[in-house]
N, C-alpha and C positions, 0 to 999 in steps of 0.2 A: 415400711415405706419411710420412716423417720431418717434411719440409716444411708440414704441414698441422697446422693447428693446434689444439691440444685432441683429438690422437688417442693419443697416447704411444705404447708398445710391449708394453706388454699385451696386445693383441688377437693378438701375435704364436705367442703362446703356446698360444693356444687355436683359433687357424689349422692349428696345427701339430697338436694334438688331433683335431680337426675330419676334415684332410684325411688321418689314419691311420685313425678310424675309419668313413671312407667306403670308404678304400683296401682296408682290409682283409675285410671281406664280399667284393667285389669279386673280389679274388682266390680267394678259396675258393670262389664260383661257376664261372667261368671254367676248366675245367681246360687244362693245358699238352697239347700236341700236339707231338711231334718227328716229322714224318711222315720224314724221313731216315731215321731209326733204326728207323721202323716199315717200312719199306722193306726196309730191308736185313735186319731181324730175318726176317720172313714170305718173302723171294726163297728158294726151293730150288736150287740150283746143284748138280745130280748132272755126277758125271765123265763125262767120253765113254768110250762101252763100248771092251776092248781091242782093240791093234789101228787103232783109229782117232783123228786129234787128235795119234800119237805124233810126236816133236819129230822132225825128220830133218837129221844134220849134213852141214856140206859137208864134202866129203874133205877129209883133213887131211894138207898141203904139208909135212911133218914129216919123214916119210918119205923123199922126194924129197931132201931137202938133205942128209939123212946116207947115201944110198946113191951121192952123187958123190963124197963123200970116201973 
């Protein structure tokens, strides 16, 4: 636009007026949506009852090394 002649940079100014207060209705229409966070807020995640789910280790070779010494 600088190229063009008889336009100056004035207009730049109220471009910039212009496209905040289109922008900004806009946004206060619109509301934001994190469905991520809505997800995870509302998932219920109850424990496994006892008894069941519990971790089961492998025998521990511990033992074994200190009873050949």
């Amino acid at each position: 636009m600088y190229y063009l002649p008889h336009v100056g940079t004035v207009w730049m100014n109220w471009a910039l007026l212009g496209s905040t207060v289109v922008a900004l209705p806009l946004l206060c229409i619109f509301p934001e949506r994190y469905r991520r966070t809505d997800l995870d807020l509302t998932i219920d995640v109850s424990p496994p009852p006892v008894g069941e789910g519990d971790v089961q280790h492998a025998p521990d070779d511990t033992d074994d090394m200190t009873s050949e010494a």
